[in-house]
DRENDO-1510 file (C-alpha; in Angstrom, 1 decimal, always signed):
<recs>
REC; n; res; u; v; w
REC; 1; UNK; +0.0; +0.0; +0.0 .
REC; 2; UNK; +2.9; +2.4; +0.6 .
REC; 3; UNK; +4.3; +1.6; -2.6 .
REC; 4; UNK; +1.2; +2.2; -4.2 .
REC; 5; UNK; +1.0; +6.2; -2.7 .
REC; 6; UNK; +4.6; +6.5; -3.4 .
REC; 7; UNK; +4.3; +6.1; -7.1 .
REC; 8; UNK; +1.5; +8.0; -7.4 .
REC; 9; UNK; +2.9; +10.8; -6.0 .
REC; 10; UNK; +6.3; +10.7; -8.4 .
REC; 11; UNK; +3.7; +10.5; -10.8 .
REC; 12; UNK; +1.8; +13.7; -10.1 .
REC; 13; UNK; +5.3; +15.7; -9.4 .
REC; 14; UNK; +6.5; +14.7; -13.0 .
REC; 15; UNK; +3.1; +16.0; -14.5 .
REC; 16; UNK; +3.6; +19.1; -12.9 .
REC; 17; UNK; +6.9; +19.6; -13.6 .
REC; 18; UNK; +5.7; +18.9; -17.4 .
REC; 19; UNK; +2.5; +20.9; -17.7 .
REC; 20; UNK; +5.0; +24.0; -16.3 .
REC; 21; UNK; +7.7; +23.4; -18.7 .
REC; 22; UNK; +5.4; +23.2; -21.5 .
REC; 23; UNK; +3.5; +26.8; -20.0 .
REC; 24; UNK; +6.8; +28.0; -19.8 .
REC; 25; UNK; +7.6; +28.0; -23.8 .
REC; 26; UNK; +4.4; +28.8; -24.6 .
REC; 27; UNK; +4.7; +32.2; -22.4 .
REC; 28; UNK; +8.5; +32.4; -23.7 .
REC; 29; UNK; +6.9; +32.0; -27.7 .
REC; 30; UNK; +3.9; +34.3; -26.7 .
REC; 31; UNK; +5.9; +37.4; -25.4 .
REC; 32; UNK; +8.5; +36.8; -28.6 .
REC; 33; UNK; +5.6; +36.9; -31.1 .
REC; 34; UNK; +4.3; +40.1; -29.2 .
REC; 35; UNK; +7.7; +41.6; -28.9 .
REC; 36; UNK; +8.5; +41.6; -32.6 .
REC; 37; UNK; +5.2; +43.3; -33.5 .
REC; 38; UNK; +5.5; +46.0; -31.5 .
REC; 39; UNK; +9.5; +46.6; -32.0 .
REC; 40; UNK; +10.4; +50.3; -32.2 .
REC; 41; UNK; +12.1; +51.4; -35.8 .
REC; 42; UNK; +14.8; +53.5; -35.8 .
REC; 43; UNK; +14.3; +56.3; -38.0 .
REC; 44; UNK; +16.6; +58.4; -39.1 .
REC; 45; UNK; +15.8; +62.6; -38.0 .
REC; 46; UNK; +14.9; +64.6; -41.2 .
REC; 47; UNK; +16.5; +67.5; -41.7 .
REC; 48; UNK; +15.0; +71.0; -41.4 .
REC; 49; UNK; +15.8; +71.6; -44.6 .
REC; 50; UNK; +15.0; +68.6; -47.0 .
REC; 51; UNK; +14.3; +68.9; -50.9 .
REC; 52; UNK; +10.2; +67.7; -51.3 .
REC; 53; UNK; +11.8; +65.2; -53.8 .
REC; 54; UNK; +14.3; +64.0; -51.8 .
REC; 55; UNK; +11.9; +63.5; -49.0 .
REC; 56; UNK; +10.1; +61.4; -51.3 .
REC; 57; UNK; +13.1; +59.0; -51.9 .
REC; 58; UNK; +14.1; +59.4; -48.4 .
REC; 59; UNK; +15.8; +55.9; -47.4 .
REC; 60; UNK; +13.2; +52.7; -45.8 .
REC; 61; UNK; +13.1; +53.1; -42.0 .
REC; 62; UNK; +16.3; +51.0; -40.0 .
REC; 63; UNK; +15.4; +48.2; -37.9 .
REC; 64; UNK; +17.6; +46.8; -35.5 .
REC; 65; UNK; +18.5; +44.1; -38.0 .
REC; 66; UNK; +19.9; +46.0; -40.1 .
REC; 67; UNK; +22.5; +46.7; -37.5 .
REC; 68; UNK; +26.2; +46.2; -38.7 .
REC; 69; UNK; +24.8; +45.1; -42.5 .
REC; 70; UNK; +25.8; +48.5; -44.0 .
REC; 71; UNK; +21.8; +48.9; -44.6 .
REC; 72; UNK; +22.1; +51.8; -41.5 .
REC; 73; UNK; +25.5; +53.3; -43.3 .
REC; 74; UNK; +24.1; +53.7; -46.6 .
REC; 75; UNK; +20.8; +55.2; -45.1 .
REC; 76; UNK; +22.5; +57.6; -43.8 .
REC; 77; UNK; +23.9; +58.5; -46.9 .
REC; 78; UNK; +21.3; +58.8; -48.5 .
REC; 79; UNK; +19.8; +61.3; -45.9 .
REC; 80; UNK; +22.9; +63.4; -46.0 .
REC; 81; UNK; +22.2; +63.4; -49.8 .
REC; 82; UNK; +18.6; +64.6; -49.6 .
REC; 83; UNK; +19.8; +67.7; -46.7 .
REC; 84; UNK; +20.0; +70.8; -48.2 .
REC; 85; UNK; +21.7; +74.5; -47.6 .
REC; 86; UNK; +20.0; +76.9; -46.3 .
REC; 87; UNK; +18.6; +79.5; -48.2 .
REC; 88; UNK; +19.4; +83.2; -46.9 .
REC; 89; UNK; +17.1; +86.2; -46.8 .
REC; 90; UNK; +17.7; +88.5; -50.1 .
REC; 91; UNK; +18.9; +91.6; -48.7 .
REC; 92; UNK; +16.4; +94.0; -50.2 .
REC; 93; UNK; +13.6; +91.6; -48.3 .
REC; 94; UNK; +14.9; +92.3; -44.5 .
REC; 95; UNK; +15.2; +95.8; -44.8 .
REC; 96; UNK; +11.7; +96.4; -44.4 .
REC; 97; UNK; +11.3; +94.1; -41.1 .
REC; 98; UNK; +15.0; +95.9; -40.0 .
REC; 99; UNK; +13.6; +99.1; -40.4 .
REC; 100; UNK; +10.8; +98.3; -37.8 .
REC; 101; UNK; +12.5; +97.2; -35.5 .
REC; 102; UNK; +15.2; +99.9; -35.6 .
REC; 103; UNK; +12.1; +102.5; -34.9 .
REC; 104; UNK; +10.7; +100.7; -31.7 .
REC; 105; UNK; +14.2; +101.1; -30.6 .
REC; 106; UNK; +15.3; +104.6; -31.1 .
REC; 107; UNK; +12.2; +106.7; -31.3 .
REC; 108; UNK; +12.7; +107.9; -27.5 .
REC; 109; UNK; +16.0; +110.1; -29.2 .
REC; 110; UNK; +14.1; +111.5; -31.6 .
REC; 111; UNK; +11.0; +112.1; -29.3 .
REC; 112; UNK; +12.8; +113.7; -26.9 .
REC; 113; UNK; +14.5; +116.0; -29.4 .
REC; 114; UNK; +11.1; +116.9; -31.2 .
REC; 115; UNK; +9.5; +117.5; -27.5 .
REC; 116; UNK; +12.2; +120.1; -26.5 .
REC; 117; UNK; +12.3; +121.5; -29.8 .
REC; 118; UNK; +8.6; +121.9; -29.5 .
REC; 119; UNK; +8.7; +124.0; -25.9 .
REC; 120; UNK; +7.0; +126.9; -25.4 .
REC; 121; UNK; +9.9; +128.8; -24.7 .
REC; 122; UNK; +13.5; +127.6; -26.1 .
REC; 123; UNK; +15.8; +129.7; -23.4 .
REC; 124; UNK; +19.2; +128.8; -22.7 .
REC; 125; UNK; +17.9; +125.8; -20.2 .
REC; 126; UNK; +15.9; +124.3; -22.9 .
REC; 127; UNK; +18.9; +124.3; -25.2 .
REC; 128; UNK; +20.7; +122.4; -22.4 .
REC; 129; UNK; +18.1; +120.3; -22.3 .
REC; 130; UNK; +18.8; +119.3; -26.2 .
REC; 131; UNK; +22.8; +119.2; -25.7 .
REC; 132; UNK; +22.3; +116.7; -23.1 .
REC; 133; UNK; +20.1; +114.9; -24.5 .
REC; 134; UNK; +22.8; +114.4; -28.1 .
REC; 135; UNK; +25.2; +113.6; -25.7 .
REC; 136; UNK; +24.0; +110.9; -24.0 .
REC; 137; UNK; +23.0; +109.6; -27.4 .
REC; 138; UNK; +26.6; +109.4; -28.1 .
REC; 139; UNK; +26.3; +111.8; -30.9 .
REC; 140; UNK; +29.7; +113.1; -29.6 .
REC; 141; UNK; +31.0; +116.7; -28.6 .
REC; 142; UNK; +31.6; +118.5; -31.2 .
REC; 143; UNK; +28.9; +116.8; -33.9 .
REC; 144; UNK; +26.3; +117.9; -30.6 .
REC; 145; UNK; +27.6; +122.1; -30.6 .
REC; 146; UNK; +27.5; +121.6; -34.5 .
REC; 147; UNK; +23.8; +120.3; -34.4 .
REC; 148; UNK; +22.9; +122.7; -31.5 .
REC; 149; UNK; +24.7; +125.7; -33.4 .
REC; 150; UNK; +21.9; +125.2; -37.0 .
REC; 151; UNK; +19.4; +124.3; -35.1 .
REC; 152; UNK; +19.5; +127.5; -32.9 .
REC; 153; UNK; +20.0; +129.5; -36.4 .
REC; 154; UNK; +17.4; +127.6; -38.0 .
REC; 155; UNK; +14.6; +128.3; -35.5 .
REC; 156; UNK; +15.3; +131.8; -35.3 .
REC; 157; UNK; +15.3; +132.4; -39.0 .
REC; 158; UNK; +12.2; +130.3; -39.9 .
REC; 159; UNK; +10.9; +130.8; -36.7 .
REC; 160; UNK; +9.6; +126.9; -37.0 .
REC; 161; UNK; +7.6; +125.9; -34.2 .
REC; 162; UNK; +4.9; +123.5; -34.9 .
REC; 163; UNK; +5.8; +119.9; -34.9 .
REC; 164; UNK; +5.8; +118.9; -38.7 .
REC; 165; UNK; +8.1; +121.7; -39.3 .
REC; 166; UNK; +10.4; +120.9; -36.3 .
REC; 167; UNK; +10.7; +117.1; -37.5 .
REC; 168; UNK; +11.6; +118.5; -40.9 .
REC; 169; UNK; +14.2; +120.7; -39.6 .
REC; 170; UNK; +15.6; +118.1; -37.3 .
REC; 171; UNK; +15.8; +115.4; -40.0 .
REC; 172; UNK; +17.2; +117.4; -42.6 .
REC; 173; UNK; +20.1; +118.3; -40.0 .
REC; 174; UNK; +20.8; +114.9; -38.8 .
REC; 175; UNK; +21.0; +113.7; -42.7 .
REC; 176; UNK; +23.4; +116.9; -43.2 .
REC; 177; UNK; +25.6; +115.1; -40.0 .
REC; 178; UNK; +25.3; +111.5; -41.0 .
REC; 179; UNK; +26.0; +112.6; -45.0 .
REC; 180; UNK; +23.7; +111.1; -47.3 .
REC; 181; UNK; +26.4; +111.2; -50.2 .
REC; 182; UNK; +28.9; +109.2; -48.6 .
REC; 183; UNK; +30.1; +105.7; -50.6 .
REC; 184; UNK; +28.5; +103.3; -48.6 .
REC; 185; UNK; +28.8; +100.3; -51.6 .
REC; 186; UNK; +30.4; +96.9; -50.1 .
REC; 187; UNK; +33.4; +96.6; -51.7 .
REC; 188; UNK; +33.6; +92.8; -50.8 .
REC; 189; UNK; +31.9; +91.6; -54.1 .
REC; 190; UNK; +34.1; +90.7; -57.2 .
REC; 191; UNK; +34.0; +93.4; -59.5 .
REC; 192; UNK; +34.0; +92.1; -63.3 .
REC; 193; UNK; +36.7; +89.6; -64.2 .
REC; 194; UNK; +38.9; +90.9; -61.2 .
REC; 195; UNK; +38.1; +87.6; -58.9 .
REC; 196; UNK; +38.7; +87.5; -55.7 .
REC; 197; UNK; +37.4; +90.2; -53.7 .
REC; 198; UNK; +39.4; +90.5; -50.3 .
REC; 199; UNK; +37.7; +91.6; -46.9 .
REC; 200; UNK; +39.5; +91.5; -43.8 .
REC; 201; UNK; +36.8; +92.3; -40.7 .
REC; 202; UNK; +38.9; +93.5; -37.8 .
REC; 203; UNK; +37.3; +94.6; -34.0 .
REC; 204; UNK; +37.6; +93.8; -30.6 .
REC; 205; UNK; +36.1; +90.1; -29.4 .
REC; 206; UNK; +33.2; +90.3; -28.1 .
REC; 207; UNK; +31.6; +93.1; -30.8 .
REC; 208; UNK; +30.5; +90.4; -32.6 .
REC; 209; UNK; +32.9; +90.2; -35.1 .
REC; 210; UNK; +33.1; +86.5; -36.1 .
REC; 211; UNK; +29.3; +86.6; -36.7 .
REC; 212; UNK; +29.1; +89.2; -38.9 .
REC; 213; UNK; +32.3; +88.0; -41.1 .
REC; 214; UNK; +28.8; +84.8; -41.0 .
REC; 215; UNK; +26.5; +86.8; -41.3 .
REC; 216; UNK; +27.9; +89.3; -44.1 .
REC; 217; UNK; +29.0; +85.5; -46.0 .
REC; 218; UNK; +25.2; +84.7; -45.9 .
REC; 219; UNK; +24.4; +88.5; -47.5 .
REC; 220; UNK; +26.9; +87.4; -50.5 .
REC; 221; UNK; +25.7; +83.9; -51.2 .
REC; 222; UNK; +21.8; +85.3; -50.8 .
REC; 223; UNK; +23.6; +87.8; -54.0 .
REC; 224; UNK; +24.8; +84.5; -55.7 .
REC; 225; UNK; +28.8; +85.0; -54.8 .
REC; 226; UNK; +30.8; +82.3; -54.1 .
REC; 227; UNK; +32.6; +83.1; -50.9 .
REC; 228; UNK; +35.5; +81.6; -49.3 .
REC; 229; UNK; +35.9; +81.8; -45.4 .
REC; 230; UNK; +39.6; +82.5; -43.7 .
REC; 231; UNK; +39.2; +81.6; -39.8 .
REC; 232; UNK; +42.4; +83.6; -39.1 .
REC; 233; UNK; +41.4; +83.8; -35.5 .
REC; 234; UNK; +44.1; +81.1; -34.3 .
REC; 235; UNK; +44.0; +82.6; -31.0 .
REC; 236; UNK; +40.4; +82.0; -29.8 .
REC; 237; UNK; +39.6; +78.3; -29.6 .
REC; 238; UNK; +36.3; +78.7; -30.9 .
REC; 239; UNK; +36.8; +81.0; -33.2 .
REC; 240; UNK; +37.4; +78.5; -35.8 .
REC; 241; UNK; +34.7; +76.1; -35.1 .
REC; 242; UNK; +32.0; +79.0; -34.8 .
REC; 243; UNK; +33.0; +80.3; -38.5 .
REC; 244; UNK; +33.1; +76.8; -39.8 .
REC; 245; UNK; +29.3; +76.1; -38.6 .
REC; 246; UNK; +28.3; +79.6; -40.2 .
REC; 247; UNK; +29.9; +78.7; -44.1 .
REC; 248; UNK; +28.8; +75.3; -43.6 .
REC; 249; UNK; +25.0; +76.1; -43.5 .
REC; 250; UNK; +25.3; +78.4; -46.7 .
REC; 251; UNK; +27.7; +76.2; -49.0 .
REC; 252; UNK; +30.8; +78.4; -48.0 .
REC; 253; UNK; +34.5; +77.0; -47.6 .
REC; 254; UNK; +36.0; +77.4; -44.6 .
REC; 255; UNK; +40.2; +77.5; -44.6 .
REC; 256; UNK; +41.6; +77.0; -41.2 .
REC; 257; UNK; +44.7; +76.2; -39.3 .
REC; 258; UNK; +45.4; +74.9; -36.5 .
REC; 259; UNK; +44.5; +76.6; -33.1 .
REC; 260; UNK; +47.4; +79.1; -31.9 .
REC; 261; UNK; +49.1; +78.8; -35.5 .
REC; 262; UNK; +50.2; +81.8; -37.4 .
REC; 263; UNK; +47.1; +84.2; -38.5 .
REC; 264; UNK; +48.8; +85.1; -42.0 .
REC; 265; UNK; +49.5; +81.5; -43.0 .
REC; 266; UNK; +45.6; +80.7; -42.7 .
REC; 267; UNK; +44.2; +84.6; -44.6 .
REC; 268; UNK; +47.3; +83.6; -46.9 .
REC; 269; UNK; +46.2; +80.2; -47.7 .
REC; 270; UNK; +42.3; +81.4; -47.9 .
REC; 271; UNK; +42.9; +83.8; -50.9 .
REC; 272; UNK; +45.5; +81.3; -52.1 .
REC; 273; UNK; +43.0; +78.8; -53.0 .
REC; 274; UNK; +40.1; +81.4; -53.9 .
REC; 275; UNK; +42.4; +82.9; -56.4 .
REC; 276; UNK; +43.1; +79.9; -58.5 .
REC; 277; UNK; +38.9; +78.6; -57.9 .
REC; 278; UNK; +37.7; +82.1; -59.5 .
REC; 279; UNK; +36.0; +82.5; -55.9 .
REC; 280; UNK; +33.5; +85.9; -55.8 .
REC; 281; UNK; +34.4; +86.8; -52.4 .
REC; 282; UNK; +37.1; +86.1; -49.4 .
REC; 283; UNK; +36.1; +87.2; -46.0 .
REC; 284; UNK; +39.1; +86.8; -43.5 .
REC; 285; UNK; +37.9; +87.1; -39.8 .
REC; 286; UNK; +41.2; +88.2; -37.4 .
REC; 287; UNK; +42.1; +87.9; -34.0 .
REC; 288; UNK; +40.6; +90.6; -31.8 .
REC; 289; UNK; +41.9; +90.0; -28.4 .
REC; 290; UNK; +43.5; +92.8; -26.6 .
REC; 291; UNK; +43.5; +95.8; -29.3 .
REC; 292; UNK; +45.5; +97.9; -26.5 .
REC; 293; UNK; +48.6; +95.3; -27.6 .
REC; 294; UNK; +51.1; +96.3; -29.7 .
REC; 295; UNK; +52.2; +92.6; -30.8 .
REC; 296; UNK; +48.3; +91.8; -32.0 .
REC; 297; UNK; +47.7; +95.0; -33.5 .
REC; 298; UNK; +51.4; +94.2; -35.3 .
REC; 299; UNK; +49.8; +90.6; -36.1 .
REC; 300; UNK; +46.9; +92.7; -37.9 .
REC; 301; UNK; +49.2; +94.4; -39.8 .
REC; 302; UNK; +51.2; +91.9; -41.0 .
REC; 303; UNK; +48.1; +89.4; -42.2 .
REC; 304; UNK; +47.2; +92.5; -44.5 .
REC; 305; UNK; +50.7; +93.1; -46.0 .
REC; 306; UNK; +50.5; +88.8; -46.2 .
REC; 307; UNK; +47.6; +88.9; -48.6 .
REC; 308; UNK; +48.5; +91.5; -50.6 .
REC; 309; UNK; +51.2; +89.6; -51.8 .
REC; 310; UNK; +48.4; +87.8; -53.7 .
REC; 311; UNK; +45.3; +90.1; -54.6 .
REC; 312; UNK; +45.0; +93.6; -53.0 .
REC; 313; UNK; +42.6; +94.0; -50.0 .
REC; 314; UNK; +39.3; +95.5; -51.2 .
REC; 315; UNK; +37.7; +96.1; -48.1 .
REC; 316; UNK; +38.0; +96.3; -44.0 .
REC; 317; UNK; +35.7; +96.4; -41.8 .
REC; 318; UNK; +36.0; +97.5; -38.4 .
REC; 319; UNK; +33.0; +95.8; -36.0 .
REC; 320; UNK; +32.1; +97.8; -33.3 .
REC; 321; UNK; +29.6; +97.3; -30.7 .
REC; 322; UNK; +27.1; +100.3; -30.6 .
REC; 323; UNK; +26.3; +100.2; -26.8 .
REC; 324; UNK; +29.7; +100.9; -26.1 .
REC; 325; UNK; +29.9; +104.2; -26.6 .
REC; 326; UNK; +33.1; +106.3; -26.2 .
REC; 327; UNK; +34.9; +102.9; -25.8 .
REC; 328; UNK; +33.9; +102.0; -29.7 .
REC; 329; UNK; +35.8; +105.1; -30.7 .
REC; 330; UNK; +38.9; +104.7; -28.6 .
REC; 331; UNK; +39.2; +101.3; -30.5 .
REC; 332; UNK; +38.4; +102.6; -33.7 .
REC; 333; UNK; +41.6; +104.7; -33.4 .
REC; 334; UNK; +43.4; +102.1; -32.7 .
REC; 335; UNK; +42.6; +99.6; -35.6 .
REC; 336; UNK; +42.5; +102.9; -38.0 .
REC; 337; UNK; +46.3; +103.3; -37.3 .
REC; 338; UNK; +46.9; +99.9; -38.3 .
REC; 339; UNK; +44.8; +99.1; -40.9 .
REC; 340; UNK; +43.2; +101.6; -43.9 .
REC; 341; UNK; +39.5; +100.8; -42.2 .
REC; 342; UNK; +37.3; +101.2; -45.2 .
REC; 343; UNK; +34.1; +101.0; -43.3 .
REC; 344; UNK; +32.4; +100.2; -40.0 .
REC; 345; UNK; +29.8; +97.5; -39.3 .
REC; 346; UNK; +27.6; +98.8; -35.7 .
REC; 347; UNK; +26.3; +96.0; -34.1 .
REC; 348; UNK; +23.8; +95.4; -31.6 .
REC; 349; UNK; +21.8; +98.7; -32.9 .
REC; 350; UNK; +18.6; +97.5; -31.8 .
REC; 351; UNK; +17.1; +98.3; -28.2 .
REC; 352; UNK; +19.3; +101.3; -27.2 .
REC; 353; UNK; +18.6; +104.8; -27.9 .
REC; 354; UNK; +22.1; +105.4; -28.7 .
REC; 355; UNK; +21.9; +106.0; -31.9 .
REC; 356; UNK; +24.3; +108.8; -32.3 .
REC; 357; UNK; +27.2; +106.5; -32.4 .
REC; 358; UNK; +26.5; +106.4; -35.9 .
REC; 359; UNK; +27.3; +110.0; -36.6 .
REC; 360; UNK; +30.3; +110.4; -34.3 .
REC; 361; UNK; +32.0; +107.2; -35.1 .
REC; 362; UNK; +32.0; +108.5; -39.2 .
REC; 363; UNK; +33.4; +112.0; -37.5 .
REC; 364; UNK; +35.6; +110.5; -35.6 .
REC; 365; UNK; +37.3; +108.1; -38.7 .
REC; 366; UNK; +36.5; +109.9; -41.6 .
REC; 367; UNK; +34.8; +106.6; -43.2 .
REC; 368; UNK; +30.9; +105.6; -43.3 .
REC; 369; UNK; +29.2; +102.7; -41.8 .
REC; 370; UNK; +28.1; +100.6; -44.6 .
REC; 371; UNK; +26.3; +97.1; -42.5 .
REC; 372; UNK; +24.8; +97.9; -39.3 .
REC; 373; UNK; +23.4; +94.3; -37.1 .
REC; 374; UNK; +19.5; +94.6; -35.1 .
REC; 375; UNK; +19.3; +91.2; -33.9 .
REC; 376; UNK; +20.7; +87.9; -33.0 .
REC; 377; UNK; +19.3; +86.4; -36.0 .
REC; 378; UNK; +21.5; +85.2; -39.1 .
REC; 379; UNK; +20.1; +87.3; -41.8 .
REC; 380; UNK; +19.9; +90.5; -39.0 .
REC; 381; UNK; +22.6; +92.1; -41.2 .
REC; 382; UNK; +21.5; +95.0; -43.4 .
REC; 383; UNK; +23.0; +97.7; -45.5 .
REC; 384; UNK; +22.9; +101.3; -43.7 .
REC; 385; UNK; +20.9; +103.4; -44.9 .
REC; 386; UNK; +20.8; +107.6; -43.8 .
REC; 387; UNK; +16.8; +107.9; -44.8 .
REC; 388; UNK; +15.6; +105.2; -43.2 .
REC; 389; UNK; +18.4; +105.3; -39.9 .
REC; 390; UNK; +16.9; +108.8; -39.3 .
REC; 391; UNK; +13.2; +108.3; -39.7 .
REC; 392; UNK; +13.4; +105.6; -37.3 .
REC; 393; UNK; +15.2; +108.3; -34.7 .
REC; 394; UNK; +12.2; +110.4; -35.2 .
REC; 395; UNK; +9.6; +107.7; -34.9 .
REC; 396; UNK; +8.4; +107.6; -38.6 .
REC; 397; UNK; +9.8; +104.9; -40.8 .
REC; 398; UNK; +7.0; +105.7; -43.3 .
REC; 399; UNK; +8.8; +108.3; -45.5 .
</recs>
């Protein structure tokens, strides 16, 4: 009888041990089955800025068993293929939304001129009033007794008084200050079959200076010049890099060296190999640490006697930050005496009402300011223009 219950219980333990092996691979089979019909695909990101066509062929999604079959290498190929440069803003098209901006920003200037202008009584106080006001505009000394000096004359002749005629008076005066005839064309465009055009863009780190030598790339190519990027600024680590990402988005070749290598070898070998390609354009951004250094500012000079050994230098633009004030003109000496500064780019003009740098940095170099920078966008780059620079200080951008 003992026997008997012992065998039936092996018996039951082995069917147990069975049945759960058996429920066991069915689970195991179950979640596999489930597993492979819900298994993520790995697709490749599109790009922000993918042909419609190429979207179209865009390569099959990867699955994980494509992994290490060359089917995820030759995807990605195939999406680098269908990726395409951006497209900058034609220059004549941001004016318009530059030009708004610019009046939100200045209109308490010209506001505040037109107001005083408009007292009931314009006494010696009043007149003080005005000269202050100029200054701290950073219109500069003696532009600001210049100003004061036709207005006073002005007023007292024509006896103008009502505000139409005041804001006539005032614009016509700052126009007479910021010169309306000045040569304000960018040199740094090939002219006829003389190919390259050479700009160096010289300034103080921090003004800016590698993103406009971007930025002013971008206004070319939007033009339809080839342009040809020289990251002479060995000396700040990301100098290089930061330039690189800026021609890479808009087709432009970047020629660099290595970091802390010699400035004149890298501009030297940019207009080297833009000279025998036919390039449109070579924009060589400098170093622009410590301007108060003699050895730098040496360093500038010798980059622009380096080039000229191969095509002449058309242009060079000095950057300068517009909220600096009488800082921006004490460095503007400084690269002037250098380098034959050509023209000035003012950056960061948008949300100060310091407008009159414009007008006492031309006075204080003799040369006009041809770009001038209103945002931190890439196509916030925009041709200087008097009219439209002035009716904006006044509040009106509509004539």
């Amino acid at each position: 009888m003992e026997y008997l219950i012992l065998t039936i219980v092996i018996v039951l333990v082995v069917a147990a041990a069975v049945a759960g092996l058996v429920g066991s691979g069915l689970r195991r089979r179950a979640r596999a089955a489930h597993d492979d019909a819900t298994a993520p695909t790995i697709e490749a990101p599109l790009a922000p800025h993918v042909r419609p066509e190429a979207a179209e062929r865009a390569p099959a999604p990867v699955t994980p068993a494509d992994a290490g079959t060359g089917v995820a290498d030759e995807a990605l190929v195939e999406l680098e293929k269908a990726y395409e440069l951006e497209i900058p803003e034609p220059t004549a098209g941001r004016l318009v939304r530059l030009r708004s901006r610019l009046a939100r920003s200045q209109t308490s200037l010209g506001r505040g001129l037109l107001t005083l202008l408009s007292s009931d009584t314009l006494d010696e106080a009043t007149w003080e009033e005005i000269e202050e006001t100029l200054l701290t505009a950073d219109v500069g000394v003696a532009p600001t007794a210049e100003l004061i000096e036709r207005l006073r004359t002005e007023v007292r002749v024509q006896g103008a008084r009502n505000p139409a005629d005041l804001r006539r008076l005032l614009r016509a005066e700052l126009l007479a200050l910021i010169g309306i005839d000045a040569d304000r064309r960018l040199h740094a465009v090939a002219n006829g079959s003389q190919r390259p055009s050479v700009t160096l863009v010289v300034g103080v780190n921090g003004t800016g200076k590698t993103t406009t030598t971007g930025k002013l790339a971008r206004v070319l190519v939007a033009d339809g010049r080839s342009v040809v990027l020289g990251a002479a600024d060995t000396f700040r680590a990301a100098a290089a890099d930061q330039l690189q990402t800026w021609g890479d988005r808009v087709g432009a070749r970047t020629v660099r060296g290595p970091e802390g290598g010699d400035p004149a070898s890298v501009a030297f070998e940019a207009v080297k190999q833009a000279v025998g390609e036919q390039t449109d354009a070579v924009l060589i951004d400098t170093a622009g640490r410590l301007h108060t250094k003699a050895g730098l500012m040496d360093e500038l000079g010798k980059v622009k006697r380096v080039v000229e050994k191969q095509s002449p230098v058309h242009e060079v633009l000095l950057v300068l930050d517009a909220t600096t004030g009488q800082n921006g003109l004490v460095q503007a000496r400084v690269f002037a005496e250098v380098v034959d500064v050509t023209g000035v780019v003012l950056t960061k003009l948008d949300g100060t009402a310091k407008g009159g740098i414009v007008i006492a940095v031309q006075r204080e170099l003799g040369v006009p300011v041809k770009l001038v920078g209103l945002g931190e966008g890439p196509d916030d780059l925009a041709p200087f223009e008097p009219e439209a620079f002035v009716d904006a200080l006044l509040g009106d951008t509509a004539q």
